[in-house]
C-alpha positions as CSV (number, residue, x, y, z in Angstrom):
1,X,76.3,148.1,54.2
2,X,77.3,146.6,57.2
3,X,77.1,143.2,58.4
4,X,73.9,143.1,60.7
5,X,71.7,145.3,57.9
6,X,72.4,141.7,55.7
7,X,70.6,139.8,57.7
8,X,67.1,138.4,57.3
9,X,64.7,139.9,59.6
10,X,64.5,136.8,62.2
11,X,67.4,135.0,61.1
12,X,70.3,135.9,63.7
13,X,73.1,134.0,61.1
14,X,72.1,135.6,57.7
15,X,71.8,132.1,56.2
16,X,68.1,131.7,55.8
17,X,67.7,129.4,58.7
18,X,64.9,130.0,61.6
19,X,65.2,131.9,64.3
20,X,65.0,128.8,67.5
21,X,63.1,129.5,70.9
22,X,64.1,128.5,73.7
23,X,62.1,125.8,75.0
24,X,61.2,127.5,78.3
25,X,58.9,129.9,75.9
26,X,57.8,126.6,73.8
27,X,56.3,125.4,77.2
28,X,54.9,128.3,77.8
29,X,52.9,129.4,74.6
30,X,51.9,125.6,74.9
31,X,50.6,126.0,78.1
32,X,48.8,129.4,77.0
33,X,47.5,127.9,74.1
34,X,46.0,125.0,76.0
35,X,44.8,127.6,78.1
36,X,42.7,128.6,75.8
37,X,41.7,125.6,74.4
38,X,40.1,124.3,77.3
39,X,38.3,128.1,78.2
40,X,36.9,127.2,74.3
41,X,35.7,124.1,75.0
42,X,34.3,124.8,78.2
43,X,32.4,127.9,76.4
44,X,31.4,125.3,73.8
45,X,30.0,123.0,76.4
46,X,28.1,125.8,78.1
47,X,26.3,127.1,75.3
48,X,25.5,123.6,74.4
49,X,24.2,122.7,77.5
50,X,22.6,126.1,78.1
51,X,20.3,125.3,74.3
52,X,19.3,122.0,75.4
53,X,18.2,122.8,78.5
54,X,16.1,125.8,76.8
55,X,14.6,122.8,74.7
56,X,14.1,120.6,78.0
57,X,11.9,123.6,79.5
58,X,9.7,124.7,76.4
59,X,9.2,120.9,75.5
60,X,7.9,120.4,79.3
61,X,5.7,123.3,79.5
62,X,4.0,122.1,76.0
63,X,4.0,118.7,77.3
64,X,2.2,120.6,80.6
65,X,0.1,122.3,79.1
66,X,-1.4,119.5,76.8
67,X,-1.8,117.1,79.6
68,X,-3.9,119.9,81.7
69,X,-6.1,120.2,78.0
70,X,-5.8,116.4,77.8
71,X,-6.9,115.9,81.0
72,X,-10.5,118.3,80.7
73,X,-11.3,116.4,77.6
74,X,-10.6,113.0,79.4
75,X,-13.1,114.3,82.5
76,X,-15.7,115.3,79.8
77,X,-15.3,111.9,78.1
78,X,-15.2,109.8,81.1
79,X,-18.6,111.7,82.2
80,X,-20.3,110.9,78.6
81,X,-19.4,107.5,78.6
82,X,-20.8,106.8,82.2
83,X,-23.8,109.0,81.4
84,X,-24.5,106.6,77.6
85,X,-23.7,103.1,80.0
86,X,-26.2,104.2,82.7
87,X,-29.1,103.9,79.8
88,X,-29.3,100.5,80.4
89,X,-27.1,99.9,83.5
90,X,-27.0,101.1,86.7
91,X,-25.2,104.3,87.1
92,X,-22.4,102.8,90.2
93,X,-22.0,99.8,87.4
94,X,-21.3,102.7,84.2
95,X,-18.8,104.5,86.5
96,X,-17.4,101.0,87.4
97,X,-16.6,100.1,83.5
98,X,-15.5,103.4,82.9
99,X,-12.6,103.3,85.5
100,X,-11.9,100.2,84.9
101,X,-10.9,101.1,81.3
102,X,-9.0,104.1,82.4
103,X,-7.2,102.4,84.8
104,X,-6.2,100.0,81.7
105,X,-5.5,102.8,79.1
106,X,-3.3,104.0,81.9
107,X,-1.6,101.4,82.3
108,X,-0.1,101.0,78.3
109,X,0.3,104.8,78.6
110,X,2.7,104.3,81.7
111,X,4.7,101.8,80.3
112,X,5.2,102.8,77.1
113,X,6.2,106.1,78.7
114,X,8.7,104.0,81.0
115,X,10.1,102.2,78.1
116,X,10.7,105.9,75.7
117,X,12.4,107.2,78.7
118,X,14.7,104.3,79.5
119,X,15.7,104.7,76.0
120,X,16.2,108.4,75.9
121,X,19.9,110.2,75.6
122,X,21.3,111.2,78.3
123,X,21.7,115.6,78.3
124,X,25.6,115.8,77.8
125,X,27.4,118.1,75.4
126,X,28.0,115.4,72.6
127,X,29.6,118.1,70.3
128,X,32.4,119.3,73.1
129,X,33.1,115.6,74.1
130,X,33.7,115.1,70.5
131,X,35.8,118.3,70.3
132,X,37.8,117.5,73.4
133,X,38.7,113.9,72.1
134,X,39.5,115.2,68.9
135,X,41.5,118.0,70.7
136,X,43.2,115.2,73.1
137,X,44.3,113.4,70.1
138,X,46.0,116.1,68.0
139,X,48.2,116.8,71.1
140,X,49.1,113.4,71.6
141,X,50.1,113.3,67.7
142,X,52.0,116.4,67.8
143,X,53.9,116.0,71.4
144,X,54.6,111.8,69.1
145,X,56.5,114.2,66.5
């Protein structure tokens, strides 16, 4: 047996140590690798965004489609109210009391809708900002050792 058949397969010195790269390949698988990393995140952060704005549009067109419904009923309310005030007022002073307590429901509806919005989330890719920090600091720990 000669010599170069004793060796272990990726040891150059038969000894049992590791085989060392030179670092211009190091640099280079690190660059592939991050590479990839951030093609993986961005695919993360697409798919994310790409679900919640799915959500965004089916939630609107419900919301849509209840206020039309919403707003029928309201018109066939609003005429039974003025037509049960003009019994014993004047019909101009029913319709008068009606809209005036539209105008006031409208009101609490707007601002309570001002104040859910104000404190709504804003539509970013939470899970991928996480990734990418957590990402960010296992490179900084591993370029520290």
């Amino acid at each position: 047996m000669d010599q170069a058949s004793r060796h272990a397969p990726g040891s150059p010195t038969g000894h049992g140590g590791t085989r060392e790269e030179p670092v211009g390949e190091l640099v280079q698988r690190a660059s592939q690798q991050l590479t990839e990393l951030i093609r993986g995140e961005m695919r993360l952060a697409r798919a994310e965004l790409t679900e919640k704005g799915r959500r965004y549009g089916k939630g609107g067109s419900l919301f849509g489609g209840a206020s039309l419904v919403g707003f029928l009923a309201l018109q066939a309310l609003v005429a039974a109210g003025i037509a049960a005030l003009a019994v014993p007022l004047p019909v101009w002073a029913a319709a008068l009391i009606m809209a005036a307590v539209l105008g006031s429901a409208a009101a609490v509806l707007a601002l309570t809708g001002k104040k859910e919005v104000g404190q709504a989330a804003p539509p970013t890719p939470e899970q991928t900002i996480d990734s990418v920090k957590a990402d960010v600091a296992e490179i900084k720990e591993s370029v520290k050792r």
